[in-house]
C-alpha positions in Angstrom: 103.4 145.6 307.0 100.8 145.4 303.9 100.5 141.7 303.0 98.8 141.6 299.2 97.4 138.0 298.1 100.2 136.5 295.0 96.6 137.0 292.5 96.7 140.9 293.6 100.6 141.0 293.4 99.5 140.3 289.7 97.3 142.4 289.1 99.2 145.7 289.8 102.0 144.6 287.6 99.8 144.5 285.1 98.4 147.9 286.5 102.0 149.6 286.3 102.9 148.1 283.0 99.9 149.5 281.2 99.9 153.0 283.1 103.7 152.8 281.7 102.5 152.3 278.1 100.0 154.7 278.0 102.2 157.5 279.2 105.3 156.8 276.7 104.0 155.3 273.9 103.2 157.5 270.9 100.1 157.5 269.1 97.9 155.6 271.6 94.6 156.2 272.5 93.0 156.2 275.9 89.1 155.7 277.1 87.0 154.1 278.9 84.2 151.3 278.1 81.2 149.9 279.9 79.6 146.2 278.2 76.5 144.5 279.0 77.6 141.0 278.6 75.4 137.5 279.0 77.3 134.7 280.2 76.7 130.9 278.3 78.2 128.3 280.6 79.5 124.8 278.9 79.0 122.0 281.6 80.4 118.6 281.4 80.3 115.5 283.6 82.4 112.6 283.5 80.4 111.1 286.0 77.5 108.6 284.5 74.9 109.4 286.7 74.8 113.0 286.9 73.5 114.9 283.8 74.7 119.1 284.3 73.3 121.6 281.8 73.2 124.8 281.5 69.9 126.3 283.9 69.8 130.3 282.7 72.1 133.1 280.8 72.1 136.0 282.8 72.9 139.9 281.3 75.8 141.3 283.8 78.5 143.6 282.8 82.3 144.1 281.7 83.6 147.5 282.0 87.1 149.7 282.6 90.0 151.7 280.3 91.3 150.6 277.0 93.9 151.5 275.2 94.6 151.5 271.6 98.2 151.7 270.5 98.4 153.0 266.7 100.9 151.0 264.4 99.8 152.1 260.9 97.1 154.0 259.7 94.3 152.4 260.6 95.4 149.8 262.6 95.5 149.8 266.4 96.9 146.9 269.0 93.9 147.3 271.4 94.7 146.3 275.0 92.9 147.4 278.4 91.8 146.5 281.9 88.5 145.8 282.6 86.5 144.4 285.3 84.4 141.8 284.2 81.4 140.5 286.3 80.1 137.1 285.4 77.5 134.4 286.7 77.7 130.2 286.7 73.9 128.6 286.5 73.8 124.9 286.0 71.0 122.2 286.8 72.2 118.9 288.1 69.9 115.4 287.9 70.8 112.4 289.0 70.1 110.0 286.0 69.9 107.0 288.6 67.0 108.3 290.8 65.4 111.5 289.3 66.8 114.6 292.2 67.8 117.5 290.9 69.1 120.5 292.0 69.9 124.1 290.5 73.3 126.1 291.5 74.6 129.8 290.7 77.7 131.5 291.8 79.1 134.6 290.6 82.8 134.9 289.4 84.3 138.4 289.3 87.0 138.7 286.5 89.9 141.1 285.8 90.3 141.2 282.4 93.1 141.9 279.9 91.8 141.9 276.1 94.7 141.7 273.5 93.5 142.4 270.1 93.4 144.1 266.8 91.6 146.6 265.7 91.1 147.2 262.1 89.5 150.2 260.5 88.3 151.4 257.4 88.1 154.6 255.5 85.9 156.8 256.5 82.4 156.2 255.5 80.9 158.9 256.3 81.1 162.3 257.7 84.5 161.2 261.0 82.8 157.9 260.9 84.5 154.3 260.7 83.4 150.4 260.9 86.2 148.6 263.3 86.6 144.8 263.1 88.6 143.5 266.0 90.0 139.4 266.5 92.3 138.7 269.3 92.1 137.2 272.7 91.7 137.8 276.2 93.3 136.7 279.7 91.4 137.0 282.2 92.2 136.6 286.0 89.8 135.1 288.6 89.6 137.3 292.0 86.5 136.6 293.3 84.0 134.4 293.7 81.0 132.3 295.6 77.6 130.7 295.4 74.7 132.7 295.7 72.8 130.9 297.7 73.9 128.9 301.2 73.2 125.8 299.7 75.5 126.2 296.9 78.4 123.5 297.2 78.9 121.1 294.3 81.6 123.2 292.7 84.5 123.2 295.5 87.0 125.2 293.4 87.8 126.9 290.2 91.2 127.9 288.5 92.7 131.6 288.7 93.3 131.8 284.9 90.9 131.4 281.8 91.7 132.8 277.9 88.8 133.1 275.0 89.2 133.7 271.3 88.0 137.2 271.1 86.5 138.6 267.3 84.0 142.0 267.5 82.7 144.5 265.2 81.8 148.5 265.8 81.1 151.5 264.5 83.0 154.9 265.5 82.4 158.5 265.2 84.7 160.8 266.0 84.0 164.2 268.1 86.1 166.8 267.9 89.6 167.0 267.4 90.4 163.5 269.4 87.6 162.1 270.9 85.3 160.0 269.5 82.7 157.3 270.4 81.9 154.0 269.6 79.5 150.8 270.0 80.1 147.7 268.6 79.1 143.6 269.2 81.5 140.7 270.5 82.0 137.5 271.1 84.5 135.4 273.6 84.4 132.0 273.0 86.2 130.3 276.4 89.2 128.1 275.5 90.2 126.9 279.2 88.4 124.4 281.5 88.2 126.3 284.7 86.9 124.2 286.5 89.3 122.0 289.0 86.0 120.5 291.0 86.5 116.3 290.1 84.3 115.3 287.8 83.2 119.1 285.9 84.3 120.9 283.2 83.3 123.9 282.7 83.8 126.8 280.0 82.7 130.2 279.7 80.7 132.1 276.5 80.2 135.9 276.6 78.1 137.8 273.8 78.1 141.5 275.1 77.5 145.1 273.1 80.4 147.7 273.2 79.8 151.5 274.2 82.4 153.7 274.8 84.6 156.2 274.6 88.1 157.4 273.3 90.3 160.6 274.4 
């Protein structure tokens, strides 16, 4: 008998449901997306003798199929599921005698963005400018320290959400297909960090390229 861990149990719901949507749902468009992405980490201690900042912002990537579900002209509800690849770097003194030490762990994501997307007219020959707000839920399934020695954070929470706001350009090619590239920004709204003492919240700035059938 399979046994699936309850985060994966999860995940393929989600899976089924938007493979559901995409096949019934009229007027949606499917594609696929790849984002270079850099991760900005927010570190807090409650802890008086320990200072944690921020040590490095490292380029990784988001990428996997979207779906935009048409409304009115226009206007799309944008949804997807992506893969998201993301890294932890933080530098930790001790204010009391001066040691320091620098950790980095890597947290793999899947990632469900729920947004708008907004279009204008045309402003050029099939091409349009895309504004897109919203918000994301994103479900940890993997992660560790890089190196061996990589132990202050013990544990981190399954769920995060970030405001999501992003702007593009598309062309359109052909009948139905068209391509786009865009900027956005997710600014982390949960603390997921359940080590005592840290709080920690997530930042990604990351460039759009993709493609619609």
């Amino acid at each position: 008998m399979l046994y699936f861990h309850p985060r994966m149990k999860i995940l393929i719901v989600i899976t089924i449901i938007f493979c559901q949507l995409s096949v019934f749902a009229q007027g949606v468009k499917i594609g696929i997306k790849a984002s270079p992405t850099i991760t900005f980490n927010r570190w807090e201690s409650s802890s008086d003798s320990i200072n944690i900042t921020n040590s490095r912002d490292d380029t990784l990537v988001t990428f996997g199929l979207i779906g935009d579900f048409e409304f009115k002209d226009n206007y799309f509800f944008s949804t997807g599921l992506l893969y998201s690849l993301r890294k932890l770097s933080f530098a930790a003194e001790n204010i009391n005698t001066g040691e320091s030490d620098a950790e980095q762990y890597t947290l793999e994501y899947i990632e469900i963005p729920l947004t708008l997307k907004l279009y204008t007219n045309n402003i050029g020959v099939d091409s349009k400018i895309y504004v897109q707000p919203g918000f994301t839920l994103d479900f940890l399934v993997n992660w560790k320290g890089i190196n061996k020695n990589d132990t202050r954070i013990t544990d981190l929470g399954f769920f995060d959400s970030s405001f999501y706001i992003g702007a593009g350009f598309d062309k359109k090619l052909g009948v139905t297909n068209s391509f786009f590239v865009g900027l956005f920004f997710q600014r982390g709204l949960v603390d997921i960090s359940t080590t005592p003492g840290i709080s920690l919240k997530n930042d990604l700035l990351g460039i759009d390229l993709g493609f619609r059938f």
